[in-house]
Each structure stands twice: as structure tokens, then as C-alpha cells.
N, C-alpha and C positions, 0 to 999 in steps of 0.2 A: 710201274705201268699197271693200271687196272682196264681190262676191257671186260666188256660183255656181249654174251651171244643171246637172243631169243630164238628158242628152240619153237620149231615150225609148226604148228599148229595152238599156239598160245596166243591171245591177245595179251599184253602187255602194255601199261605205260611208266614203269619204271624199267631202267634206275634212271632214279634224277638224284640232279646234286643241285639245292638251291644256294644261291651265293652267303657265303657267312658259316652256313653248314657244312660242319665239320666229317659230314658222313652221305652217305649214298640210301636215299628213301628207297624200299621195296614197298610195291604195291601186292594184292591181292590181283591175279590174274582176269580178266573179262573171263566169261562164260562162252566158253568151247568144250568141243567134244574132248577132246586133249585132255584139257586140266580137269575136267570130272571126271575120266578115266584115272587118271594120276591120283587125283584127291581122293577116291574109293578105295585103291590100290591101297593107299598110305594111314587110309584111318578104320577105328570100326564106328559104328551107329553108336557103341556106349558111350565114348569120346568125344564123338563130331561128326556132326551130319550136314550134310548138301541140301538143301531144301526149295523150294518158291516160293515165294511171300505171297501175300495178298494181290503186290498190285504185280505178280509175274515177273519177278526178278529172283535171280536167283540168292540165296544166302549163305551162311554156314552158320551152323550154332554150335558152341563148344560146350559142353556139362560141365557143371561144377564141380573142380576139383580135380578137371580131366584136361586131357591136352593134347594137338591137331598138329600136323604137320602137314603143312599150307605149298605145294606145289608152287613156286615163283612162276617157270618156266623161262630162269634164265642161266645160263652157264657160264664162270667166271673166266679169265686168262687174268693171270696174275705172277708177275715174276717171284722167283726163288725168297726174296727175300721180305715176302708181304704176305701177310694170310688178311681176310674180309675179316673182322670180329662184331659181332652184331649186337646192337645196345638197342633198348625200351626207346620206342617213340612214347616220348611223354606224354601226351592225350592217351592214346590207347594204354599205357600202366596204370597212370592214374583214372583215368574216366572208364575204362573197359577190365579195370583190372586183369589186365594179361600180362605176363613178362617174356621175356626171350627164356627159351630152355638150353639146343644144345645150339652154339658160337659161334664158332670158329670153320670156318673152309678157308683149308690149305692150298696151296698152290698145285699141288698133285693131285688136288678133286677136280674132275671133267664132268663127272654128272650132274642135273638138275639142281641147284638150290632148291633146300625148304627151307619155309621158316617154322618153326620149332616152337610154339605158345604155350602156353599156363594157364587154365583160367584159376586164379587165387579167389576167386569170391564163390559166395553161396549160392549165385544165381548161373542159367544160362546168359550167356555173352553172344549175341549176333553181327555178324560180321558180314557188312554185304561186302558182295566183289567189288572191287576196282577199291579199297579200301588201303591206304597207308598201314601200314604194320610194323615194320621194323624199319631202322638203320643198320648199314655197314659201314665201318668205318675202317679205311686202311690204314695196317700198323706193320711199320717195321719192323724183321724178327731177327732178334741173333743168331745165325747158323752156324756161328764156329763150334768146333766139335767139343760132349760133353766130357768131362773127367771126372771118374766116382775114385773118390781114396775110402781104401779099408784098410790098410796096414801102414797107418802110420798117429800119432797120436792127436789128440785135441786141440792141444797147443803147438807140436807141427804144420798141422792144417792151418792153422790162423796165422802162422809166423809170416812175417816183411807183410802183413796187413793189417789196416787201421781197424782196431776192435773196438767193438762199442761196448755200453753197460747192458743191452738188453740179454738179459738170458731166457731160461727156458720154459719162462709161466706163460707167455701166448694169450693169445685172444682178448687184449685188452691190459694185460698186466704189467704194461713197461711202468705207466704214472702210479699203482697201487704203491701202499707202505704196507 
């Protein structure tokens, strides 16, 4: 079960889930008192700023190389065994060059969603409101409880389990010779 709350003073029109899609669109919040309280709260002016454009609308701009955390103004319910884990909207990675920073809201987080950006390029990134930004996607999570061994040996550990050939070169090194 995934629901959502929109906390009372946000304009919102996410979450939506379009058919086919595997994940739940967050949007950038409308322009309220609310979310620019929120938005100031959460960022400085080096990072990201609130701004008006030209034609009177509000914006955000993120600096280059810095990164914003974006006030949703929405609250998740989510049972025990599902966290939100949030993945790049493909336009904004590639056309905005932004990524997702931190993930993951567990089922024990009550407070506000943000979403958590990057700007990876050399330039400022503008982001007007009402703006797609991220997906969440629900994933089911293992809860049964973890077991650490430290007294017992290597080849204990692995016994009555299928072992593979990979050992301990990482990052690439299974196909090397």
C-alpha cells in the first residue's frame, strides 16, 4: 500500500502514476507561502535560490555543482515492507543535467518529502514550479532480521551454499584475466 498526504498549504499536482510507468512523478510544488518558507528553510543562496523570472513566475536556480532540496509538500503512508526509492526522470538527467542525491523514504518517515538534486553541469539549471523532477518507485524490502558472523571461519560461512568464482577484485573484475 502506497498513499499520499498533501500537507495543507502546498499546491501540488503530483503524485501521478501514468499508465506503463513503473514509478510515481513528483512534481515541483505551485507557488505558496508554505513551500517558499520550506524552500529557504532547506537551502542557502550558494546552492539555490527562489527567484521571479521576467514574465513573474516564480523559479529556482540551482549553481553549478551545487544541490537543492526541493520541498514536495507531500507525506507518504507506506506499509512496513516498501520504502519510495526515487530514480532520474530522464529529461531532467539528461536535458537539465540533474540527478537524484539522497533516495530512499522509509516507511517510518512522516515528515515532508524532498527531493534531493545535483546540478552535474557547469552551468546554472532553472527549474520553474510545477516542474516533473523525480520518480518514486515502490520496492519491496526484506525485513527479516540481519545476522553478522565473526567467529566462525570463511569457508564455514559459505558452507550448504552455491559459491560462485567471483572473488575479491570488485568493481569490474569478475571477466578481467
Amino acid at each position: 500500500m502506497v498513499k499520499f498526504y498533501v500537507e495543507p498549504g502546498y499546491e501540488v499536482k503530483s503524485p501521478e502514476r501514468v499508465f506503463g510507468n513503473a514509478g510515481v512523478d513528483v512534481f515541483i510544488p505551485e507557488y505558496s507561502l508554505k513551500f517558499i518558507d520550506d524552500f529557504t528553510a532547506k537551502n542557502t543562496p550558494d546552492c539555490a535560490k527562489l527567484e521571479l523570472n521576467d514574465e513573474g513566475h516564480f523559479e529556482i536556480k540551482v549553481m553549478p555543482h551545487k544541490d537543492v532540496n526541493i520541498p514536495t509538500g507531500l507525506r507518504s503512508r507506506i506499509s512496513s515492507n516498501i520504502a519510495l526509492e526515487a530514480h532520474n526522470k530522464s529529461g531532467v538527467a539528461a536535458k537539465r543535467k540533474l540527478i537524484f542525491g539522497a533516495s530512499t523514504v522509509d516507511s517510518s518517515y512522516q515528515g515532508i518529502i524532498h527531493a534531493h538534486l545535483i546540478n552535474t553541469s557547469n552551468d546554472e539549471v532553472v527549474l520553474p514550479l510545477g516542474t516533473k523532477i523525480i520518480q518514486f518507485i515502490p520496492r519491496f524490502i526484506d525485513t527479516s532480521p540481519i545476522e553478522v558472523c565473526r567467529d566462525i571461519s570463511f569457508e564455514d560461512f559459505y558452507a550448504d551454499f552455491e559459491f560462485s568464482h567471483r572473488k575479491d577484485g570488485a568493481f569490474g573484475s569478475t571477466g578481467t584475466k
